[in-house]
Backbone as ProteinMPNN parsed JSONL, in Angstrom:
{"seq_chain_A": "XXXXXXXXXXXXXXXXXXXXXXXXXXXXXXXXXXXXXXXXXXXXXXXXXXXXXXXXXXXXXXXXXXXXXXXXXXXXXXXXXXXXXXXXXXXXXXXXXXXXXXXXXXXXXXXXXXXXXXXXXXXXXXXXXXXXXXXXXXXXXXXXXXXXXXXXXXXXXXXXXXXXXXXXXXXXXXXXXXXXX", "coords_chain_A": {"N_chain_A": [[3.808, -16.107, -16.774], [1.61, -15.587, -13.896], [1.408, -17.019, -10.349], [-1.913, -18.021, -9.536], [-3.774, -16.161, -7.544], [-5.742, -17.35, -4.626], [-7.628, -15.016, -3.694], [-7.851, -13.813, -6.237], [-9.575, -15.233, -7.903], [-12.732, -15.796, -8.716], [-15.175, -17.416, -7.747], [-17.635, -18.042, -9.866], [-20.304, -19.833, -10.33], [-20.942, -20.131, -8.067], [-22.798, -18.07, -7.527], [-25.441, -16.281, -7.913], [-27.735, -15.007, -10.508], [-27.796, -11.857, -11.702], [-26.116, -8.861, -10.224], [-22.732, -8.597, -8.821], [-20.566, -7.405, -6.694], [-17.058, -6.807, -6.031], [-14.308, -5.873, -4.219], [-10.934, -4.818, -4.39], [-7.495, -4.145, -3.282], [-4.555, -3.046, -4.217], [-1.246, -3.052, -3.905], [1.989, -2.83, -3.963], [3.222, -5.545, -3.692], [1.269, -7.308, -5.152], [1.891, -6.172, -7.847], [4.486, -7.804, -7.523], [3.722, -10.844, -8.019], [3.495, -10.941, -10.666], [6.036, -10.554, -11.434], [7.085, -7.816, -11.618], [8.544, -4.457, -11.535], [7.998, -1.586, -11.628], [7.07, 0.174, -9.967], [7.524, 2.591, -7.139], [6.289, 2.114, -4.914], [2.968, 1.702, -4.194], [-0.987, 1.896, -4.547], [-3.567, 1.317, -4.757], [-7.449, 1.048, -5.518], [-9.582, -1.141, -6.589], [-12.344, -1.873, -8.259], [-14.924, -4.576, -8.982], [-17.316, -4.828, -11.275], [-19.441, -7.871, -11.214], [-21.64, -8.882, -13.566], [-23.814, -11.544, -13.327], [-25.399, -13.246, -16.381], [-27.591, -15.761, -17.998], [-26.745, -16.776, -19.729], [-23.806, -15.746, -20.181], [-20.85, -13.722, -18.21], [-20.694, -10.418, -17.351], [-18.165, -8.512, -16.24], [-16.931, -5.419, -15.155], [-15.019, -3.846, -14.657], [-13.142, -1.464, -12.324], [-10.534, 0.98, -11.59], [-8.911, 3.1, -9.222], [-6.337, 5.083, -7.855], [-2.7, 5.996, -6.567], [0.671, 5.351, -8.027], [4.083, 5.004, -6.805], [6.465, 6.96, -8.425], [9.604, 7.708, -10.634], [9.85, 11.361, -11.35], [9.98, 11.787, -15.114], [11.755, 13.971, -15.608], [13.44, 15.049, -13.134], [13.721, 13.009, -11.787], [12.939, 12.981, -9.316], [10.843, 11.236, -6.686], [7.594, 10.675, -6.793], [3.909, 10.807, -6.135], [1.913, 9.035, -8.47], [-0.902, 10.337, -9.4], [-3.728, 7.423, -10.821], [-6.11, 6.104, -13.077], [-8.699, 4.176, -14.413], [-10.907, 2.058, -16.564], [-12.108, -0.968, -17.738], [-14.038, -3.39, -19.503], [-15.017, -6.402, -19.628], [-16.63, -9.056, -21.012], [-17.377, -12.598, -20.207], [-18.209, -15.802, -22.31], [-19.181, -18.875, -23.085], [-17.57, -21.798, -24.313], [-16.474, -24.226, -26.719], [-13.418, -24.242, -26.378], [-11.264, -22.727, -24.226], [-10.171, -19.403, -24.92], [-8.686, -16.658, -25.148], [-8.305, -14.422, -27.121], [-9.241, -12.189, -28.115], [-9.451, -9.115, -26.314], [-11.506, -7.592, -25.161], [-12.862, -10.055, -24.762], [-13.976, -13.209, -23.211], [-13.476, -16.557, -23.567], [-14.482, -19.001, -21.911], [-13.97, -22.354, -21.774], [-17.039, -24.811, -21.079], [-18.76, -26.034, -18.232], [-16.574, -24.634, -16.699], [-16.032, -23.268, -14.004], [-14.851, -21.381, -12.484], [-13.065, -17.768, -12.792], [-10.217, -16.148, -13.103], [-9.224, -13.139, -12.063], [-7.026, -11.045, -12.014], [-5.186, -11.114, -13.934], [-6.325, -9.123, -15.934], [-6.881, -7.016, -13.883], [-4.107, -6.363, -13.716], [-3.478, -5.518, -16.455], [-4.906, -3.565, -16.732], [-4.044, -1.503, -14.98], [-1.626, -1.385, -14.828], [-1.274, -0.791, -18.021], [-2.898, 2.296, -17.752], [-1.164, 4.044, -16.362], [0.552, 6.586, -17.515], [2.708, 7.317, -20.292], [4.577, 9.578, -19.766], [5.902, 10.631, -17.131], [5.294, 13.358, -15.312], [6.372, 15.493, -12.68], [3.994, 17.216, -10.469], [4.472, 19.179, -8.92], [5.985, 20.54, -11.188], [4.753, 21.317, -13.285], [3.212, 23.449, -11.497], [5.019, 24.719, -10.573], [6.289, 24.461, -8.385], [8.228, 22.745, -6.991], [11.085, 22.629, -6.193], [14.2, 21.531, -7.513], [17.628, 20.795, -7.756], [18.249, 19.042, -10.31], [15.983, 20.915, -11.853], [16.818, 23.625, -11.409], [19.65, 23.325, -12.561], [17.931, 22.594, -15.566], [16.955, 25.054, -16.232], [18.718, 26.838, -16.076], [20.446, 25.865, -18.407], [18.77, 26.156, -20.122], [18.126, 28.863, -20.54], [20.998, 29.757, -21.312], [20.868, 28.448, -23.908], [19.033, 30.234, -25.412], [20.113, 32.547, -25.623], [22.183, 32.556, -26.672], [20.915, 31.474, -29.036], [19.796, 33.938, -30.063], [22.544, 35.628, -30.484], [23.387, 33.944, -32.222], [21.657, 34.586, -34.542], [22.445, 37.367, -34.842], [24.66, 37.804, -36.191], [24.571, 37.26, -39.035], [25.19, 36.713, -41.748], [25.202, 39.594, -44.088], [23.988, 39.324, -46.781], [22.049, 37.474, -46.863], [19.828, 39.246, -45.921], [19.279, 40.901, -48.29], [18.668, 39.034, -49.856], [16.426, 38.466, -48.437], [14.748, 40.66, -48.81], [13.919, 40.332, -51.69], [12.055, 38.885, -51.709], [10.457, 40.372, -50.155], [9.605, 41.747, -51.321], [8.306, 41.467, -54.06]], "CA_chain_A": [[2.485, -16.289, -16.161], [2.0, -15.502, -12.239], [0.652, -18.361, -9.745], [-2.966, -17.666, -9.378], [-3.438, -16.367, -6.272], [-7.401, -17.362, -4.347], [-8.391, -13.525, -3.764], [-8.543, -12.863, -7.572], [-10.11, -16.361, -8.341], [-13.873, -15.753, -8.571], [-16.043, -18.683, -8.004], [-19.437, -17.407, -10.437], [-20.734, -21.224, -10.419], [-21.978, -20.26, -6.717], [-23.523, -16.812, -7.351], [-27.191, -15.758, -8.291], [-28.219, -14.519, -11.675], [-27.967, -10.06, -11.444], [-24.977, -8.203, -10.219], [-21.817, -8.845, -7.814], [-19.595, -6.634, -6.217], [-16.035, -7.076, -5.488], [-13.363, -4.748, -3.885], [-9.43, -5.189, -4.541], [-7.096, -3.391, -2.665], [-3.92, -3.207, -5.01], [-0.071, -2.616, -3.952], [3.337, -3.572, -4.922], [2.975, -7.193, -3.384], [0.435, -8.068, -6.323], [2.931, -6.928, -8.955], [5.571, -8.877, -7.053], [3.946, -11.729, -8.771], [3.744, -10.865, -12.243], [7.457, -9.704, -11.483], [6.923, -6.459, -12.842], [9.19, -3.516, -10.285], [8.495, -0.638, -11.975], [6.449, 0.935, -9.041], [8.215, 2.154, -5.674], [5.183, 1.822, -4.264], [1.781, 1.838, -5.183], [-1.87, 1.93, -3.273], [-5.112, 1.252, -5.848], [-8.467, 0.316, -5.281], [-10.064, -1.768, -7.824], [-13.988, -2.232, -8.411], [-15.186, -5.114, -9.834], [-18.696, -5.754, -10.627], [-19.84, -9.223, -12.369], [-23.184, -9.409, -13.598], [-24.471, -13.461, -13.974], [-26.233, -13.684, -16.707], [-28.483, -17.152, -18.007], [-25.442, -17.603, -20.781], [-22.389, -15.116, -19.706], [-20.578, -13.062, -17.658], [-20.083, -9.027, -17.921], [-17.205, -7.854, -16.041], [-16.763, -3.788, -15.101], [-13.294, -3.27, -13.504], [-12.631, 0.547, -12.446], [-9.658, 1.345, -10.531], [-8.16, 4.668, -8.843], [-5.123, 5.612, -6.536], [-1.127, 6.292, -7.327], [1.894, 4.434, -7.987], [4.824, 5.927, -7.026], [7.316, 7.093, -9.487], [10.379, 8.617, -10.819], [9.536, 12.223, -12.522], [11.073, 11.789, -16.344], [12.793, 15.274, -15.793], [13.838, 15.492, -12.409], [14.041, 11.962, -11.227], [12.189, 13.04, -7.767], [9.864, 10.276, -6.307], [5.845, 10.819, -6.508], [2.534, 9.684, -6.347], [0.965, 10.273, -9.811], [-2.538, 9.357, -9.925], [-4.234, 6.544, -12.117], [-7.532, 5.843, -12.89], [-9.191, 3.44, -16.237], [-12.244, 1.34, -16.425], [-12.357, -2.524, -18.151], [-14.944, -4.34, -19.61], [-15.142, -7.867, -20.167], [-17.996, -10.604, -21.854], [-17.329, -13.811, -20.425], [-19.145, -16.675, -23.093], [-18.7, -20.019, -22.652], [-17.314, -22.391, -25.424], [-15.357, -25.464, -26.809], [-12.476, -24.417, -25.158], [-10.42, -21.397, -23.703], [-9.863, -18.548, -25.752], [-8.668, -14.947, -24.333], [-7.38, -13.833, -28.257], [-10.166, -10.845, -27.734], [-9.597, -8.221, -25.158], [-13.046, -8.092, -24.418], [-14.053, -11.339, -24.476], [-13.028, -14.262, -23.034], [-14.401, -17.64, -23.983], [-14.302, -20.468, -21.225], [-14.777, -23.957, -21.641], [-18.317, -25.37, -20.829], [-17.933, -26.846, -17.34], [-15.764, -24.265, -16.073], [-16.544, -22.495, -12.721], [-13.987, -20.041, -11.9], [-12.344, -16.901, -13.08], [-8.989, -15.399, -12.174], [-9.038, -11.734, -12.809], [-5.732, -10.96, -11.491], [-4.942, -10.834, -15.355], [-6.73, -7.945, -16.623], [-6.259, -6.202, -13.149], [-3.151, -6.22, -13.894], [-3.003, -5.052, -17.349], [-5.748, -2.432, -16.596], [-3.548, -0.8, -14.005], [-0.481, -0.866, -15.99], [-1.997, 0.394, -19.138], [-3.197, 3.139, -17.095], [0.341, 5.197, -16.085], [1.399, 7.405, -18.315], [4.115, 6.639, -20.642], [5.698, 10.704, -19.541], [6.041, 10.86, -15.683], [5.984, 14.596, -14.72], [6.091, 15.717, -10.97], [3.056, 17.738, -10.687], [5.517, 20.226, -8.787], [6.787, 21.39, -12.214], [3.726, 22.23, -13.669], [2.703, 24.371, -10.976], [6.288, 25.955, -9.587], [6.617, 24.178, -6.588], [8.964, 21.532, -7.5], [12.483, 23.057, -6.594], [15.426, 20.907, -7.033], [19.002, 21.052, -8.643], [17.809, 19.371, -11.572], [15.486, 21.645, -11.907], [17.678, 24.386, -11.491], [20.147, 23.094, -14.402], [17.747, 22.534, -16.966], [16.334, 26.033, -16.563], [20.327, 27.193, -16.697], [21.095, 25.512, -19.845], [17.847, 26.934, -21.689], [18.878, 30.737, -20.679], [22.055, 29.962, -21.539], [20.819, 28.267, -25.007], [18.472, 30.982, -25.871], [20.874, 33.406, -25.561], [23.091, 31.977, -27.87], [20.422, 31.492, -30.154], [19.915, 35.585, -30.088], [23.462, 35.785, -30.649], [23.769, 33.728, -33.719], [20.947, 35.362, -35.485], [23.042, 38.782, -35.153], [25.433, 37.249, -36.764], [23.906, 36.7, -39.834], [25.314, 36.845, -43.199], [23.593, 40.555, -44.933], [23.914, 38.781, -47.904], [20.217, 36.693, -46.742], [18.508, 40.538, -46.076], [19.589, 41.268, -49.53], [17.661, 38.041, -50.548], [14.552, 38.395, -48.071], [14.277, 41.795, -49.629], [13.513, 40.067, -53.161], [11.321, 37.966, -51.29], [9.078, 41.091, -49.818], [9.456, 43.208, -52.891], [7.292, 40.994, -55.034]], "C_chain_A": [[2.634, -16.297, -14.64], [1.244, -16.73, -11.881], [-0.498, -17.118, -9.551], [-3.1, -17.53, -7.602], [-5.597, -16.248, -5.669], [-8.211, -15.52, -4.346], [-8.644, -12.933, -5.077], [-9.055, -14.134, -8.491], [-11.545, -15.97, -7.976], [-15.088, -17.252, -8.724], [-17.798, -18.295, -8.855], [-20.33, -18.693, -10.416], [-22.05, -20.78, -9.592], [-22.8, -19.086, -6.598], [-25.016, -17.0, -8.202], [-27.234, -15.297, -9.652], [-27.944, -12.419, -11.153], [-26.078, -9.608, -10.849], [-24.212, -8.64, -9.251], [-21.023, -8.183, -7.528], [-18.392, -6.987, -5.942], [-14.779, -6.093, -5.315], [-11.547, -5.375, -3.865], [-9.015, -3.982, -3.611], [-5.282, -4.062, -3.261], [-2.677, -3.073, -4.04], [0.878, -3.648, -4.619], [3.338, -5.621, -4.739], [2.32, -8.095, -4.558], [1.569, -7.771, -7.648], [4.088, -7.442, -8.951], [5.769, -10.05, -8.181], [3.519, -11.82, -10.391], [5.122, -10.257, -12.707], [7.39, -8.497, -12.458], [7.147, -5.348, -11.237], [8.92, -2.491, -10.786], [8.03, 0.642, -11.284], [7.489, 1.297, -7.274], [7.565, 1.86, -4.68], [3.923, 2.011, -5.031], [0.287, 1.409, -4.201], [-3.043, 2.361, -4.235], [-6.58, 0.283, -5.267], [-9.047, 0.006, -6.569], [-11.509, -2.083, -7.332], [-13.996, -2.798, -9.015], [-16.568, -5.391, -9.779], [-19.322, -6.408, -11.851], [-21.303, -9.198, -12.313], [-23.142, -11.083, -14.236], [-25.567, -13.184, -14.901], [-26.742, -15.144, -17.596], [-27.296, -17.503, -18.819], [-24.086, -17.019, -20.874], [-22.521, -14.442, -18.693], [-20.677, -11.612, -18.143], [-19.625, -8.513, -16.88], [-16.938, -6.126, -15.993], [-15.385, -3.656, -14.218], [-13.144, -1.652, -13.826], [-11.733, 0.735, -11.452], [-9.515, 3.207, -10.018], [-7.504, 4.419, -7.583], [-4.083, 5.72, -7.319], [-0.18, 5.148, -7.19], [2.635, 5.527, -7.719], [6.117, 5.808, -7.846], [8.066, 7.533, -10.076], [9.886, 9.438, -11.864], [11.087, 11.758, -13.776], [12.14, 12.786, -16.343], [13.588, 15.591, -14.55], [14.608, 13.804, -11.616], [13.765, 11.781, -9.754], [10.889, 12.164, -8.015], [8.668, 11.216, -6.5], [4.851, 10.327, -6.714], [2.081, 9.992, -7.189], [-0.36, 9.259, -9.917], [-2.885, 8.447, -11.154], [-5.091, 6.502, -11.827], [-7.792, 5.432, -13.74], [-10.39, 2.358, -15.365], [-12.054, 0.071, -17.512], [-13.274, -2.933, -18.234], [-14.789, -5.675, -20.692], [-16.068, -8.741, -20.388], [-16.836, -11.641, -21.344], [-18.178, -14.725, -21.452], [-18.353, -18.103, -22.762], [-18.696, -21.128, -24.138], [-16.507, -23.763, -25.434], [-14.067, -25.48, -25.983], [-11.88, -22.948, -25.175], [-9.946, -20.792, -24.591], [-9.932, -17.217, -25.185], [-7.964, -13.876, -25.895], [-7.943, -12.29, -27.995], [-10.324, -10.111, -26.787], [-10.307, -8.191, -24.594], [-13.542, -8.756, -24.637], [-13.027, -12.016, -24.401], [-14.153, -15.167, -23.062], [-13.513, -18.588, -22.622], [-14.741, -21.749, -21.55], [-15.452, -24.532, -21.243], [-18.202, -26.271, -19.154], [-16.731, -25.851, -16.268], [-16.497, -22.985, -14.663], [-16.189, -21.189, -11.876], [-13.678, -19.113, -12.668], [-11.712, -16.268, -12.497], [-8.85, -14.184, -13.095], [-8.048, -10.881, -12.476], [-5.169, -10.592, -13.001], [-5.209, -9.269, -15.962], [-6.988, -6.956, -15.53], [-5.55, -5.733, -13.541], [-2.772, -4.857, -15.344], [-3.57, -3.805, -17.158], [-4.423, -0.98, -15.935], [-2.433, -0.406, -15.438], [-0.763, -0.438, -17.431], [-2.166, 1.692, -18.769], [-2.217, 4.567, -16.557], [0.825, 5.403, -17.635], [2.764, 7.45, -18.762], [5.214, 8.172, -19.931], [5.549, 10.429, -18.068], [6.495, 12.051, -15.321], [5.43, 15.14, -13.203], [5.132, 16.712, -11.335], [3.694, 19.539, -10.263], [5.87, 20.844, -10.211], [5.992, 22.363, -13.042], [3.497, 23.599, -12.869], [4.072, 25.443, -10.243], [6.417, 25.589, -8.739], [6.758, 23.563, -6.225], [10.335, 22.784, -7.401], [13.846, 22.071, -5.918], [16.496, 20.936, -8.216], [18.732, 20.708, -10.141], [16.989, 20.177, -12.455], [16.611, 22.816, -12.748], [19.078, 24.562, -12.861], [19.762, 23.546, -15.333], [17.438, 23.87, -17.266], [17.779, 27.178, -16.961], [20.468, 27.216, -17.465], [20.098, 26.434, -20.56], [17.867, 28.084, -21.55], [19.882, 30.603, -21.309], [21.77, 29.659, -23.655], [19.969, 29.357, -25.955], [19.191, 32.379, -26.219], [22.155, 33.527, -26.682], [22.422, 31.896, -29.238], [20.454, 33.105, -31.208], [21.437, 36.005, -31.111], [24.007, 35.19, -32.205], [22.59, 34.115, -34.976], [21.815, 36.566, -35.659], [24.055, 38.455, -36.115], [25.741, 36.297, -38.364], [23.942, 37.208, -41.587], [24.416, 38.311, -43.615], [23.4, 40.176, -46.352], [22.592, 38.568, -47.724], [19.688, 38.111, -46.389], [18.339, 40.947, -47.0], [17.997, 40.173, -50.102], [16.221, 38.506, -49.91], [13.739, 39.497, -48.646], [13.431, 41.444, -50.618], [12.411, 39.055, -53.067], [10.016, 39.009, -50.801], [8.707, 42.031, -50.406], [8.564, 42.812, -53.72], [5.931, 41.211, -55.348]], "O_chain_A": [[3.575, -16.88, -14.101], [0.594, -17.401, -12.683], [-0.318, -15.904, -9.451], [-2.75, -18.311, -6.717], [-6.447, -15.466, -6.096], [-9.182, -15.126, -4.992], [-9.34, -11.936, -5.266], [-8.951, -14.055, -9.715], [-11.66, -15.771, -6.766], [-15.576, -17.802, -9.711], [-18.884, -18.348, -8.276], [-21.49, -18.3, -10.543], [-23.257, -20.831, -9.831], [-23.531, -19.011, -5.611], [-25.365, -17.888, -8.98], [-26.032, -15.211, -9.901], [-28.025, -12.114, -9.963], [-25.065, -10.196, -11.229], [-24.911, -9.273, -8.459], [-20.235, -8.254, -8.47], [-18.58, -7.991, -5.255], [-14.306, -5.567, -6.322], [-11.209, -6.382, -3.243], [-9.768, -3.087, -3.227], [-4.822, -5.146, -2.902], [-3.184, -2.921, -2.928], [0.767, -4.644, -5.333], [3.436, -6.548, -5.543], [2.671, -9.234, -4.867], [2.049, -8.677, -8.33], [4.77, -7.615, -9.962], [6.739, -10.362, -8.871], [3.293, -12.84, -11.042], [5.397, -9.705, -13.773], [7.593, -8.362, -13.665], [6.416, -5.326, -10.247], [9.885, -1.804, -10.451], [8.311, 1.787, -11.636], [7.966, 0.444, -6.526], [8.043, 1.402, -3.643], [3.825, 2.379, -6.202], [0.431, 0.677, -3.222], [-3.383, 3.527, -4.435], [-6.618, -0.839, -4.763], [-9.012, 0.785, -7.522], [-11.774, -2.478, -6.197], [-13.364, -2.492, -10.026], [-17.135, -5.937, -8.833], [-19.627, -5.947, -12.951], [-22.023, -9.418, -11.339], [-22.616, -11.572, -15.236], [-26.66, -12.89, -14.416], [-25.681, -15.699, -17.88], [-26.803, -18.605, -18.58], [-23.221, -17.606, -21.524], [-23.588, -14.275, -18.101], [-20.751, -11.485, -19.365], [-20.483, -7.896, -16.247], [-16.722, -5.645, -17.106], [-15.19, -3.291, -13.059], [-13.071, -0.947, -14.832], [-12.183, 0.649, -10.309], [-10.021, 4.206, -10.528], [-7.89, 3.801, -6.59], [-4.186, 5.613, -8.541], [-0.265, 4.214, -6.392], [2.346, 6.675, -8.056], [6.746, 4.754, -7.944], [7.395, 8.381, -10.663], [9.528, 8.99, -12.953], [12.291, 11.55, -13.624], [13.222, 12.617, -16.906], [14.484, 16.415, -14.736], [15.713, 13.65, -11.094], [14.147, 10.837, -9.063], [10.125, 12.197, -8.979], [8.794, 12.433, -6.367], [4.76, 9.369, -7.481], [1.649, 11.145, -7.216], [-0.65, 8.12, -10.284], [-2.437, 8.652, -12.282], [-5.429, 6.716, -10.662], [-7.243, 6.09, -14.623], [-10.606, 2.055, -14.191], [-11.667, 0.654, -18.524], [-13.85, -3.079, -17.156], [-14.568, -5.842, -21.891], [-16.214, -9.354, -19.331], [-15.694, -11.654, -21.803], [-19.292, -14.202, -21.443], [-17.223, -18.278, -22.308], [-19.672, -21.215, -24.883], [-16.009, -24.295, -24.442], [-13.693, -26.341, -25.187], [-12.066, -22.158, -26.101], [-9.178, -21.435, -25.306], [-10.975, -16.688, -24.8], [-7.303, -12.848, -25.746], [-7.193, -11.355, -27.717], [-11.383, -10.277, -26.181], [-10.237, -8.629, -23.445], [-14.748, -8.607, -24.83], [-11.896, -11.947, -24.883], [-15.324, -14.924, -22.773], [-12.302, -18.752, -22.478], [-15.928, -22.075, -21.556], [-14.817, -25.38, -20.617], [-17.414, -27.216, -19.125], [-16.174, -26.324, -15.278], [-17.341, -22.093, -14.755], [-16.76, -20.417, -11.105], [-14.045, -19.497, -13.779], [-12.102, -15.701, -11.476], [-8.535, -14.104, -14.282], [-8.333, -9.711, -12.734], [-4.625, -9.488, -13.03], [-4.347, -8.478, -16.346], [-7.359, -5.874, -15.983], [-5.774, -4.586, -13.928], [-2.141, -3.801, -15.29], [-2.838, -2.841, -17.381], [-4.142, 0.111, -16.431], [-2.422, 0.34, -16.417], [-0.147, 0.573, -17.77], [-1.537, 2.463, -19.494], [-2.564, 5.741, -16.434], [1.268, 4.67, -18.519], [3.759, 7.57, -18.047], [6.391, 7.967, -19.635], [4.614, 9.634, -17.991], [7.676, 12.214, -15.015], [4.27, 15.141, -12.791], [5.265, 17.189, -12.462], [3.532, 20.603, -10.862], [6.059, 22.053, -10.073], [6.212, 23.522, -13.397], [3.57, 24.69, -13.434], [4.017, 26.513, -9.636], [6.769, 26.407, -7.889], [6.108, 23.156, -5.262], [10.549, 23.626, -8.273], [14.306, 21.883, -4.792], [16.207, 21.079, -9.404], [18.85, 21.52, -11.06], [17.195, 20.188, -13.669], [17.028, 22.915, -13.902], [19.337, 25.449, -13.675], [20.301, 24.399, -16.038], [17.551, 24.165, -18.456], [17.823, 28.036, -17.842], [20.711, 28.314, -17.965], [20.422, 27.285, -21.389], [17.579, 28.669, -22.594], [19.923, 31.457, -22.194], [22.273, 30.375, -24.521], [20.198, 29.364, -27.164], [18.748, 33.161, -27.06], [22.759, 34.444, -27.24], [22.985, 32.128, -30.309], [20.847, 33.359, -32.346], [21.387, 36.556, -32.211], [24.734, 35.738, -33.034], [22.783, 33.89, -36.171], [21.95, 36.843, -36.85], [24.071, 39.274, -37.033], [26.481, 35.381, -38.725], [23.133, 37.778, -42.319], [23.188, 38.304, -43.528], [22.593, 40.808, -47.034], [21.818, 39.326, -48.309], [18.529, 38.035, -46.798], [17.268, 41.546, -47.102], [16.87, 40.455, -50.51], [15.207, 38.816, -50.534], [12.539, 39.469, -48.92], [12.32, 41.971, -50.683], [11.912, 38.477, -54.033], [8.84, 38.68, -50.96], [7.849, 42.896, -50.228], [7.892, 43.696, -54.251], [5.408, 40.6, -56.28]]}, "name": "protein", "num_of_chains": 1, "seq": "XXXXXXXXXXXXXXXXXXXXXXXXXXXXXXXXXXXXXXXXXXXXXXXXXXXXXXXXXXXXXXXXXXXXXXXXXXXXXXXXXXXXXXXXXXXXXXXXXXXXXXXXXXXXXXXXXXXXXXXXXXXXXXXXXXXXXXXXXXXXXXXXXXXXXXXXXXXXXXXXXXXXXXXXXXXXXXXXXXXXX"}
């Protein structure tokens, strides 16, 4: 569990009934404290907007910007875009209950919410379990690993070629009896 930190503590006690705006401004520092490194950097804006209403909350979190990140195939740094949307029902109850993704129950009496939580998860949910440099897709990504893998698979295709020729005529005998039917 991270220490709660005041900028993602929402006081709703003191707000109005209708909608609320709130702007995050994400980097590595915030997942410092949920010790979680798996960004080399990272630069997200988060939208949050709380509507008050007479007996809950409703919660809209929408982020977008990049983390940066090692491609799976090359292992070159980049920024790969993210972007996801969150919604949450606050209700208010006997006591604290977050078992339900979207919904969280507070205890009667309670005034705050720290959304530092489902920031969090939002974001990281959000990256893509593959990490490919966008360079590769388009051709314009050139580096040694690169260069390798595209080596080996000439070299393996070639081989493949090679052991088809090489191929028992016994099995043309058979496929024969197979397109004779």
């Amino acid at each position: 569990m991270m220490k709660v930190t005041n900028e993602f503590l929402i006081p709703f006690i003191g707000l109005k009934l209708g909608k609320h705006q709130f702007d995050f401004q994400i980097n590595n520092s915030f997942f410092e404290k949920f010790d979680y490194h798996e960004y080399e950097s990272s630069d997200i804006k988060v939208k949050l907007t709380l509507e008050k209403k007479s007996m809950m909350l409703e919660l809209a979190f929408s982020h977008v910007g990049t983390v940066n990140v090692p491609c799976d195939l090359t292992n070159e740094q980049f920024d790969l875009p993210v972007k996801s949307k969150l919604k949450l029902v606050v209700q208010f109850g006997e006591q604290y209950n977050n078992d339900n993704e979207e919904l969280l129950v507070l205890p009667h009496g309670e005034h705050e919410i720290d959304v530092s939580q489902y920031i969090y998860e939002m974001i990281v949910l959000s990256v893509p379990f593959k990490r490919v440099h966008p360079g590769i897709k388009d051709g314009s990504l050139k580096t040694e690993t690169l260069d390798k893998l595209a080596e080996l698979s000439v070299k393996k295709s070639k081989k493949e070629v090679k052991q088809e020729e090489n191929i028992d005529p016994r099995w043309d005998k058979l496929k024969q009896l197979l397109t004779d039917k």
